[in-house]
C-alpha positions as a Markdown table, in Angstrom:
| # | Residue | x | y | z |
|---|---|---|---|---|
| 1 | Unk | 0.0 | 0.0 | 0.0 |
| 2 | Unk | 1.6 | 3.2 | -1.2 |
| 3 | Unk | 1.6 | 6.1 | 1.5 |
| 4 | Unk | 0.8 | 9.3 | 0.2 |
| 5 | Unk | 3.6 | 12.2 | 1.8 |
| 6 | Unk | 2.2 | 15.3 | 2.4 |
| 7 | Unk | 3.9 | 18.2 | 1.1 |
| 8 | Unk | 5.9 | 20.8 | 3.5 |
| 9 | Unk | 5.0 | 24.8 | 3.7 |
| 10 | Unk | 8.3 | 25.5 | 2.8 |
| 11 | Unk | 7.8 | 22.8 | -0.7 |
| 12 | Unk | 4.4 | 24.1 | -1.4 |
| 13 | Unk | 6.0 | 27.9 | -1.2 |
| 14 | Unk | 8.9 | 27.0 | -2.9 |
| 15 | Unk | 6.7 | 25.4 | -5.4 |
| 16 | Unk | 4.2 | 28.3 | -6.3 |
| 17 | Unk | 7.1 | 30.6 | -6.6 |
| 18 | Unk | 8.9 | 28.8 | -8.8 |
| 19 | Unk | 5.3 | 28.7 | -10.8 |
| 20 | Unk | 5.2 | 32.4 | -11.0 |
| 21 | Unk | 9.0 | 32.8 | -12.1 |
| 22 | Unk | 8.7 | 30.4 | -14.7 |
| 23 | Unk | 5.0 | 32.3 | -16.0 |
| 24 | Unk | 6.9 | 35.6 | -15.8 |
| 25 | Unk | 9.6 | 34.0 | -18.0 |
| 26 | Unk | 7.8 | 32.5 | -20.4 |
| 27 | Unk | 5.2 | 35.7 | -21.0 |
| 28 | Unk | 8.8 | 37.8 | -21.2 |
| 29 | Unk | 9.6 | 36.1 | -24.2 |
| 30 | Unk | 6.6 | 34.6 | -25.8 |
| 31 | Unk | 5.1 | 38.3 | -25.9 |
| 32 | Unk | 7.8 | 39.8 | -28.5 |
| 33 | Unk | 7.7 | 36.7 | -30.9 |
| 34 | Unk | 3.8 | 36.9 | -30.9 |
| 35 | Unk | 4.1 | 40.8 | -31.6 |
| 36 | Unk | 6.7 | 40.3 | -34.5 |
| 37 | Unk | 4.2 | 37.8 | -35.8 |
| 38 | Unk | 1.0 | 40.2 | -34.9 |
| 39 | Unk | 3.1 | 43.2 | -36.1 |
| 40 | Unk | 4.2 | 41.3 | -39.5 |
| 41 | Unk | 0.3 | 40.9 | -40.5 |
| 42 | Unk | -1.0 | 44.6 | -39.6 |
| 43 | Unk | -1.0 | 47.3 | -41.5 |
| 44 | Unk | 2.0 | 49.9 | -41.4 |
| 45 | Unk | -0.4 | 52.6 | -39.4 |
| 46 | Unk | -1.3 | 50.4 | -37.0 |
| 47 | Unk | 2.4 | 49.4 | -36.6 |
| 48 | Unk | 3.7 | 52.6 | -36.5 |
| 49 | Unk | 0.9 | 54.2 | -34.7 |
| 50 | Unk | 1.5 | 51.4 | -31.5 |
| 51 | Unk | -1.6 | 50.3 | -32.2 |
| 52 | Unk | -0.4 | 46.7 | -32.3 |
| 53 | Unk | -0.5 | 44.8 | -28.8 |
| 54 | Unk | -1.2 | 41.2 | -29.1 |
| 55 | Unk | -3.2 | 40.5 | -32.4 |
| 56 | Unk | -3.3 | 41.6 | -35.5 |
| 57 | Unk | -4.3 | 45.5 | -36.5 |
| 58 | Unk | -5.4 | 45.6 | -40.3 |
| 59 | Unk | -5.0 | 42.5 | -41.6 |
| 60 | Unk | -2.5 | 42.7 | -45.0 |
| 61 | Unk | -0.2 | 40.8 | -46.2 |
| 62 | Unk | 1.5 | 43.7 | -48.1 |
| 63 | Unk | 4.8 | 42.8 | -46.2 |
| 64 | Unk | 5.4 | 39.1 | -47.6 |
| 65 | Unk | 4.2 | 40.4 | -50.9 |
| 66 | Unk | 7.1 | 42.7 | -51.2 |
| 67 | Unk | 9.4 | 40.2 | -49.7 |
| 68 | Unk | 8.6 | 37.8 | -52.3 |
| 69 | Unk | 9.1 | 40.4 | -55.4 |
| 70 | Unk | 12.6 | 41.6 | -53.7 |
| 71 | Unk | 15.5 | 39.5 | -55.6 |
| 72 | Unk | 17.8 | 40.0 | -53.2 |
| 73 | Unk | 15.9 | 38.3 | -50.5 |
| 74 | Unk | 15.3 | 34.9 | -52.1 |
| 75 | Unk | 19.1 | 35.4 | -52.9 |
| 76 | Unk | 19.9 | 35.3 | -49.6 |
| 77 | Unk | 18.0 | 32.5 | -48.8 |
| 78 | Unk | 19.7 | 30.6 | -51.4 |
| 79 | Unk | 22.8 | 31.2 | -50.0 |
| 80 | Unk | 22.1 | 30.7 | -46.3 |
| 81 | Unk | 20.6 | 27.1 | -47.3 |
| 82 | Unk | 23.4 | 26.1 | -49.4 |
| 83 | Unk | 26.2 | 27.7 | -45.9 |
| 84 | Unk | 23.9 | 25.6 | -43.5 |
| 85 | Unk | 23.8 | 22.7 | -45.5 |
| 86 | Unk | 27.4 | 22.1 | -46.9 |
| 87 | Unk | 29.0 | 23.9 | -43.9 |
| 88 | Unk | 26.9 | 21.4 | -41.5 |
| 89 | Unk | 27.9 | 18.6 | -43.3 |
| 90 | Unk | 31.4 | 19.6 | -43.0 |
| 91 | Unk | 31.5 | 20.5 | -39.5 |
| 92 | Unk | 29.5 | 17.4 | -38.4 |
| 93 | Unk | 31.9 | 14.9 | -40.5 |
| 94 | Unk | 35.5 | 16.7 | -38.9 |
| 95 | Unk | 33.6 | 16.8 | -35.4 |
| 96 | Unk | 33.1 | 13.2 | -35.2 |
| 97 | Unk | 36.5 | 12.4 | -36.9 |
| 98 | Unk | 37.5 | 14.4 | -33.9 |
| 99 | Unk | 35.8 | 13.3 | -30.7 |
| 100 | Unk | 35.9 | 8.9 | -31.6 |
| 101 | Unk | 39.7 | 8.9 | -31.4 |
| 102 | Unk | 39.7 | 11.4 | -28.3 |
| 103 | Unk | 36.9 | 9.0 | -26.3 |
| 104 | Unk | 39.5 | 6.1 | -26.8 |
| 105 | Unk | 41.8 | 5.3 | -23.7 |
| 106 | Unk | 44.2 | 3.2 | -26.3 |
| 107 | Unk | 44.6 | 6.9 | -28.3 |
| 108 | Unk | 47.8 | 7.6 | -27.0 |
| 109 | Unk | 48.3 | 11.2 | -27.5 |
| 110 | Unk | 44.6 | 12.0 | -26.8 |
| 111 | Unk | 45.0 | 14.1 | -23.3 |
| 112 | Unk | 47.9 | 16.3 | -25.6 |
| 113 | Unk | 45.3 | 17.1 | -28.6 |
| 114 | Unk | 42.4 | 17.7 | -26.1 |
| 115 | Unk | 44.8 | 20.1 | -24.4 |
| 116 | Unk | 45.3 | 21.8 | -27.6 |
| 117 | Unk | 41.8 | 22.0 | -28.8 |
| 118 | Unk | 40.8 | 23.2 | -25.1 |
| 119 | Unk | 43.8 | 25.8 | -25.6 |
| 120 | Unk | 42.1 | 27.2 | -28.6 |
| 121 | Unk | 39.1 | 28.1 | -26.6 |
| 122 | Unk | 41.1 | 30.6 | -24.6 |
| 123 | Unk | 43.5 | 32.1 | -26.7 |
| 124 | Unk | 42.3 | 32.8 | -30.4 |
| 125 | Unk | 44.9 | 34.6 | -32.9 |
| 126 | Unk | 42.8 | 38.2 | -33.0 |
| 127 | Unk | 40.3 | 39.3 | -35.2 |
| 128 | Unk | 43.1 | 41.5 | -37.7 |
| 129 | Unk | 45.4 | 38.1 | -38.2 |
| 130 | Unk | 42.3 | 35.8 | -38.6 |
| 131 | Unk | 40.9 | 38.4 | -41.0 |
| 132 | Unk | 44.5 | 38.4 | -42.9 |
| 133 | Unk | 44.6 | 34.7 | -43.0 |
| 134 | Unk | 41.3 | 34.0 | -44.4 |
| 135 | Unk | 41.3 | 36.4 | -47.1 |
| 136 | Unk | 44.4 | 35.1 | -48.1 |
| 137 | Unk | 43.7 | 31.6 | -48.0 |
| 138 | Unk | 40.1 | 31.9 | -49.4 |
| 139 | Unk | 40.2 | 35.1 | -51.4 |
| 140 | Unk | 36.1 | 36.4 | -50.6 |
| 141 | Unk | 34.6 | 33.2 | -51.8 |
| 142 | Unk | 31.9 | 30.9 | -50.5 |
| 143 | Unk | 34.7 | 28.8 | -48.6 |
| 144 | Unk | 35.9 | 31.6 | -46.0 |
| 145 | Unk | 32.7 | 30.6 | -44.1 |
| 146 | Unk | 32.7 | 27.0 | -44.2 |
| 147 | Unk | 36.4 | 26.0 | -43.5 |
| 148 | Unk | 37.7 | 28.3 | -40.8 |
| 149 | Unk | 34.6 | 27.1 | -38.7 |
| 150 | Unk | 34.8 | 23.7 | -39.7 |
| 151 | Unk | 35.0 | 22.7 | -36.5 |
| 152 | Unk | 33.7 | 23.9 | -32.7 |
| 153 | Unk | 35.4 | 22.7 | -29.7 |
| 154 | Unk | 32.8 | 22.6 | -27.6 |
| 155 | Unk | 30.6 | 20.0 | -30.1 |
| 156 | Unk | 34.0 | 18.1 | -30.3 |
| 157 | Unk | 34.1 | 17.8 | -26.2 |
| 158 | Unk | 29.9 | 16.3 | -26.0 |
| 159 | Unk | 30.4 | 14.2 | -28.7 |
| 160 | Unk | 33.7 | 13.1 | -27.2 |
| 161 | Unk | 31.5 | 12.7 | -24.0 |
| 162 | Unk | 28.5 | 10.7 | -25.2 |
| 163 | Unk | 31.1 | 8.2 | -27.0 |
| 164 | Unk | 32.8 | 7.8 | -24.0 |
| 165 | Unk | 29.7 | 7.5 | -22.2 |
| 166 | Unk | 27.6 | 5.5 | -24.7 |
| 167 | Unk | 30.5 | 3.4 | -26.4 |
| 168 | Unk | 32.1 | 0.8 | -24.2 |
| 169 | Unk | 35.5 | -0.2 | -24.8 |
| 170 | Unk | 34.2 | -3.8 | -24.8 |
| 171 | Unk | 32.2 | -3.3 | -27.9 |
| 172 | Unk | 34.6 | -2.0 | -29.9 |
| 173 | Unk | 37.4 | -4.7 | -28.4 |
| 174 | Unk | 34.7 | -7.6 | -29.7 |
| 175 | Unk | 34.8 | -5.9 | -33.1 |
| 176 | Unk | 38.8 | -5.6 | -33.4 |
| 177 | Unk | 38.0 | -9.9 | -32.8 |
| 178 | Unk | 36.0 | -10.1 | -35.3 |
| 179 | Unk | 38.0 | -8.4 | -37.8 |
| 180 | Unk | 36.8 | -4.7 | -37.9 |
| 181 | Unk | 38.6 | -2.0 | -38.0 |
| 182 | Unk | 38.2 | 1.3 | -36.7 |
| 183 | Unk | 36.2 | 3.3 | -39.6 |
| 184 | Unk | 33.8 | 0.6 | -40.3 |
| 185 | Unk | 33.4 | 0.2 | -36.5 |
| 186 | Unk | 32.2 | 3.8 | -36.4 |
| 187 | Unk | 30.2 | 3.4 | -39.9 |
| 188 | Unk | 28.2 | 0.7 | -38.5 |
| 189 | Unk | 28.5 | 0.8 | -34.6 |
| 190 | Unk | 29.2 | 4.2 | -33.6 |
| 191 | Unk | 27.0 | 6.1 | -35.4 |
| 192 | Unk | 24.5 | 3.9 | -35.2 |
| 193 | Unk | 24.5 | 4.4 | -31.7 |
| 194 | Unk | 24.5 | 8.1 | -31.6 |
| 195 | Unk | 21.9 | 9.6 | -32.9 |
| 196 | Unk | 21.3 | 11.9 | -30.2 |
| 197 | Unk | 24.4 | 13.7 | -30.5 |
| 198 | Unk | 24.6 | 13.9 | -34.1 |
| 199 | Unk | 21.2 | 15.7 | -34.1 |
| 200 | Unk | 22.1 | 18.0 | -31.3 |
| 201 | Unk | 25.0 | 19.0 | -32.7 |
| 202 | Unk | 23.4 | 19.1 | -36.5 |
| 203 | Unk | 21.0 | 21.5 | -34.9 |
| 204 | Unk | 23.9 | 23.4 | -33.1 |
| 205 | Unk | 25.7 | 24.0 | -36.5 |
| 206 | Unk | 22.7 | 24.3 | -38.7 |
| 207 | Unk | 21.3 | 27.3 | -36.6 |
| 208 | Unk | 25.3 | 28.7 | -36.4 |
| 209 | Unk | 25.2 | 28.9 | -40.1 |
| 210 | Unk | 22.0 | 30.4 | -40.2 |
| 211 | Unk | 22.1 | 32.8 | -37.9 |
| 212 | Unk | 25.7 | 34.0 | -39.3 |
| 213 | Unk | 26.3 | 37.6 | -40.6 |
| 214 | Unk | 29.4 | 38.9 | -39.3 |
| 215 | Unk | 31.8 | 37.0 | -40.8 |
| 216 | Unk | 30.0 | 37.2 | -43.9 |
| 217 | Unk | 29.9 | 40.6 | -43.7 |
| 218 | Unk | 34.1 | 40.8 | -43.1 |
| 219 | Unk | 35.1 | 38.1 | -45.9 |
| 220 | Unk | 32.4 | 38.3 | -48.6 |
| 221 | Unk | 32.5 | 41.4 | -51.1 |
| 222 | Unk | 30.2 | 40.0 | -53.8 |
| 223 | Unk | 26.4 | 40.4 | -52.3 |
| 224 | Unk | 25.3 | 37.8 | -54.7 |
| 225 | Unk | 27.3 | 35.7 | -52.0 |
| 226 | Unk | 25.8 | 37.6 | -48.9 |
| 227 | Unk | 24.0 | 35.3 | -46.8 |
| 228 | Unk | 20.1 | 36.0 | -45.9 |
| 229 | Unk | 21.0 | 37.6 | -42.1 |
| 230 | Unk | 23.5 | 39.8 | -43.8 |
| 231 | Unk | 20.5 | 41.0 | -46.4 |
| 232 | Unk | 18.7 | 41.6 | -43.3 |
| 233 | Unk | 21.0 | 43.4 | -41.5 |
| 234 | Unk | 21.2 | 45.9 | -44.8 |
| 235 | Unk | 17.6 | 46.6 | -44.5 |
| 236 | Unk | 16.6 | 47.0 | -40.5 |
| 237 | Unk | 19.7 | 48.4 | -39.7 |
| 238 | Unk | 21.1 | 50.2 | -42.6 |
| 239 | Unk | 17.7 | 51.0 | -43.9 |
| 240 | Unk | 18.9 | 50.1 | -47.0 |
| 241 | Unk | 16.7 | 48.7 | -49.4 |
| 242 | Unk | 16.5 | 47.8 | -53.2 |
| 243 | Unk | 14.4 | 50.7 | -54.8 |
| 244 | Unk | 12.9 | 48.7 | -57.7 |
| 245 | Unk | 11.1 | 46.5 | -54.8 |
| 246 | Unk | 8.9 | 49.6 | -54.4 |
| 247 | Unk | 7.8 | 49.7 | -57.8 |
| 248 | Unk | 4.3 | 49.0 | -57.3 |
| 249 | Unk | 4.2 | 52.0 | -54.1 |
| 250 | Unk | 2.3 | 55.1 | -55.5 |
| 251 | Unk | 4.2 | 57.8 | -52.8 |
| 252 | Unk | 7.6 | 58.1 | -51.2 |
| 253 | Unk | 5.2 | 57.7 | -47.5 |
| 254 | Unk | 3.8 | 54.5 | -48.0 |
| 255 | Unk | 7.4 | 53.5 | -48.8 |
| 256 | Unk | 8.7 | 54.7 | -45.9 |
| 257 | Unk | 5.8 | 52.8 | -44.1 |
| 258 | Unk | 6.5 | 49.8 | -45.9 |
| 259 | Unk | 10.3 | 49.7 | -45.0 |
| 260 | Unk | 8.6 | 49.6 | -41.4 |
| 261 | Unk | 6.6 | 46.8 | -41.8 |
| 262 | Unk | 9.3 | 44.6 | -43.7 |
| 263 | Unk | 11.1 | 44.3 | -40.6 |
| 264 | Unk | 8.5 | 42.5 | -38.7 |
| 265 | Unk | 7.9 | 40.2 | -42.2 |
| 266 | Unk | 11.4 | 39.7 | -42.5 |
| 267 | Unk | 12.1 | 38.4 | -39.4 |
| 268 | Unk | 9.1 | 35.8 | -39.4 |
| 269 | Unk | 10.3 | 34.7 | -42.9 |
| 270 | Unk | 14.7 | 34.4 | -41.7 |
| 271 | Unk | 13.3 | 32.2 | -38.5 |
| 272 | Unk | 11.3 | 29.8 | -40.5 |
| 273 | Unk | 14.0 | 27.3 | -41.4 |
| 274 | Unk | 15.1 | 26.5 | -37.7 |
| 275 | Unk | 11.4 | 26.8 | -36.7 |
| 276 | Unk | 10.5 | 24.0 | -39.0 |
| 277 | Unk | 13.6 | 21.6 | -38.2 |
| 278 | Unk | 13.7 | 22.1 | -34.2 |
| 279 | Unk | 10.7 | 19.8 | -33.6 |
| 280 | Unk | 12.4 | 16.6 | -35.6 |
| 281 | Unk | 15.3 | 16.8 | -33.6 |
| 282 | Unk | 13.7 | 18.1 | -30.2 |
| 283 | Unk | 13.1 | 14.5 | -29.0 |
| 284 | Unk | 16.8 | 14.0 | -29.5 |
| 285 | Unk | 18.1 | 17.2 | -27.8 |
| 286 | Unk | 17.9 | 16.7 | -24.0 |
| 287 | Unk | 19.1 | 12.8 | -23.9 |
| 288 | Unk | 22.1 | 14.2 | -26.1 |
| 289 | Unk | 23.0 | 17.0 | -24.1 |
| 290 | Unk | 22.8 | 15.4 | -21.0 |
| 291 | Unk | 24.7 | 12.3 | -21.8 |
| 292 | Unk | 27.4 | 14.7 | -24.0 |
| 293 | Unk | 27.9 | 17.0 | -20.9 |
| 294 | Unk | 30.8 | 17.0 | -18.8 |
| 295 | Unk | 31.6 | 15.1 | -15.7 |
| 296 | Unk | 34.1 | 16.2 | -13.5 |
């Protein structure tokens, strides 16, 4: 017969404030995505007018309608699905290349590379040398923001974690006897096994390369190149915007209200990617993280 406790003061306190902080939190940043989506369906008064709260205030769709005639937009989208998709390839491939032989005891020099990764996480070369180098090496193209990133340190140290963690040496020792060697082991056993990580980290890169603009913005020169958060960043904080997209606007005011209300539509339509892949790999993301993080 099970014997129901009864909860303390202090546990029903703690548990009603932690209730309230954790409402408070969630309203503080569920309101602004609901007013970017509210904001990108109202009309340009309404918006610039603060007559926009929670829902919708003149219902157009004006916004993604001028998105979609604006060349430079689909462009960028172009680019930033071909930087996420061959750039998380890439970084996914050299990160588990990285962290098998590093979760190995028999790798002999394992603690001396993990000291020299870790050391990179401290000390970095300087934003002017890393510039110089890059541009050098990769001359403004496509690869100045795939292969200096290649590979993150801390996705190298999880995954380094869940194969120790996951992987016992036993397994692979039983493979050695049956004749397999180390890359078909981690063809057929290792990865396999470790679909959690693999889609934490995929996520982990894939929003990176998504969400990247700065470096863009330092190595590219060619804007057919530029990235979509970098087209962003041209029209909500330069205010810059291609004038033949306001073609079909009779006066220079409703441009200027447009330009308003392309900011909200733009941000709905640059977060729709990682919106759309997050809930395929959610189920993975807390067993990965959890049995990737550190000990000790």
């Amino acid at each position: 017969m099970l014997v129901k406790s009864k909860e303390s003061k202090g546990d029903r306190i703690f548990r009603i404030v932690n209730f309230i902080l954790l409402t408070l939190f969630f309203l503080a940043v569920l309101y602004p995505i609901l007013y970017v989506v509210s904001a990108s369906f109202s009309s340009a008064e309404a918006v610039i007018s603060g007559k926009v709260f929670l829902w919708p205030v003149g219902f157009t769709l004006k916004g993604y309608q001028t998105i979609l005639q604006h060349h430079g937009v689909w462009t960028g989208y172009a680019n930033s699905i071909f930087y996420a998709g061959v750039g998380t390839s890439i970084n996914v491939v050299f990160t588990i290349l990285a962290a098998y032989p590093l979760s190995r005891k028999s790798f002999r020099f394992r603690n001396f590379f993990m000291f020299v990764l870790t050391f990179t996480m401290i000390f970095s070369g300087g934003l002017i040398p890393t510039y110089l180098l890059v541009t050098k090496l990769f001359h403004h193209t496509r690869w100045a923001l795939l292969i200096p990133g290649a590979l993150s340190v801390y996705n190298v140290i999880i995954t380094r974690t869940f194969f120790q963690n996951s992987i016992p040496e036993e397994i692979l020792e039983s493979a050695q006897l049956d004749g397999c060697n180390d890359f078909q082991f981690v063809w057929r056993i290792v990865l396999p096994l470790s679909k959690s990580i693999i889609a934490v980290i995929t996520l982990f890169y894939v929003v990176g390369h998504w969400n990247e603009y700065f470096s863009a913005m330092l190595y590219l020169k060619d804007t057919k190149l530029y990235p979509l958060q970098l087209v962003l960043r041209q029209i909500l904080v330069e205010n810059q915007t291609d004038e033949s997209m306001f073609t079909d606007i009779e006066n220079m005011i409703e441009k200027q209200n447009l330009q308003e209300l392309l900011k909200y539509a733009l941000m709905i339509v640059s977060s729709i990617p990682v919106l759309i892949i997050y809930p395929f790999v959610q189920k993975h993301f807390v067993k990965g993280v959890m049995v990737g993080s550190l000990k000790g």
